[in-house]
N, C-alpha and C positions, 0 to 999 in steps of 0.2 A: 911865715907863710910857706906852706909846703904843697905844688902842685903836682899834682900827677900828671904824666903823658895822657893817660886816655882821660880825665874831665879836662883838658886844654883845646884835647882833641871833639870832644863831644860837645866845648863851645863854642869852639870853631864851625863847627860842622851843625849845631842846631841853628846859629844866627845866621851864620856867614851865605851858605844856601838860600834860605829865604831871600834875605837882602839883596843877593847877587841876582835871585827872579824877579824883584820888583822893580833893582836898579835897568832890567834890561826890558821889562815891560813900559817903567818909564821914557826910554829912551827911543822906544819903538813908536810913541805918541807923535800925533801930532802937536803942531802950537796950541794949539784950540783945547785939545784934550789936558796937554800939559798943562793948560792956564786954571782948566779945571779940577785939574787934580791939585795944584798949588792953592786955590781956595778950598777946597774941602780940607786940605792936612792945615791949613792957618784957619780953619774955624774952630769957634771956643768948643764948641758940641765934640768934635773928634777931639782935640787935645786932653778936654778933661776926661774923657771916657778912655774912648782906646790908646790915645798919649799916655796917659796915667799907667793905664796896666802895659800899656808893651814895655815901655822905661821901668816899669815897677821889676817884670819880669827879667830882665835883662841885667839890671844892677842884683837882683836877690840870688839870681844866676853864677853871674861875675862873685858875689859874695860868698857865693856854697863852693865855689873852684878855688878862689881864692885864699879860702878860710877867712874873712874878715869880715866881723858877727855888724862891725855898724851898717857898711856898702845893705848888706843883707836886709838888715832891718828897715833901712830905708827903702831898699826894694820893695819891700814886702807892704810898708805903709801907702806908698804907692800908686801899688798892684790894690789893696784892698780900698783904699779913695776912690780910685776910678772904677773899681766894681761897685760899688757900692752907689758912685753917681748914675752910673750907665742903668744900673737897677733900679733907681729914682726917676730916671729920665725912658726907660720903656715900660713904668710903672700904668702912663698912660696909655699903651698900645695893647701892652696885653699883660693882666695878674700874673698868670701863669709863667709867660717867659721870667719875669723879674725876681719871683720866687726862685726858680731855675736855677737863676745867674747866682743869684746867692748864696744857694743850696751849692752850687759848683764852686764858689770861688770859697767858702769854706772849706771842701774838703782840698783845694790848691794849698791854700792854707795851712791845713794840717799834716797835709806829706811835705812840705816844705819846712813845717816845725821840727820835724821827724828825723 
């Protein structure tokens, strides 16, 4: 395993931000708010979709820093499950978005093969 300073640096800094604004917007909640946000992240609809791709994204991540081709692979399995349900599942709302999502999550796909 050979990491560089700057991809440790560039995962640090692509997760850790995000996280660090959610963890302090969560924090700014009321009870009320909180209770509602602890049921929306524990429904099956968010896990399989956006659980799926943010964990997909984050281990295929940790796998391209790392150099370690399984972490990756598994990332990437997924990232593409939960595109692929979320695309199933606003198949009903609108064709268009769901072609979109999959048109996109292909080419994530392929710069990540690359």
């Amino acid at each position: 395993m050979s990491v560089t300073t700057d991809s440790f640096v560039t995962l640090s800094i692509l997760w850790g931000i995000p996280t660090a604004l959610v963890l302090r917007g969560y924090l700014k909640m009321n009870d009320e708010e909180r209770k509602s946000a602890k049921q929306d992240f524990k429904s099956k609809g968010f896990i399989m979709t956006m659980g799926f791709m943010l964990i997909g994204a984050f281990l295929s991540h940790v796998g391209m820093v790392f150099n370690v081709l399984i972490i990756k692979g598994i990332g990437m399995t997924l990232f593409t499950l939960g595109a692929i349900i979320s695309a199933v599942d606003m198949w009903k709302v609108g064709k268009v978005r769901s072609v979109f999502l999959i048109f996109l999550t292909t080419v994530v796909i392929c710069a990540w093969l690359m």
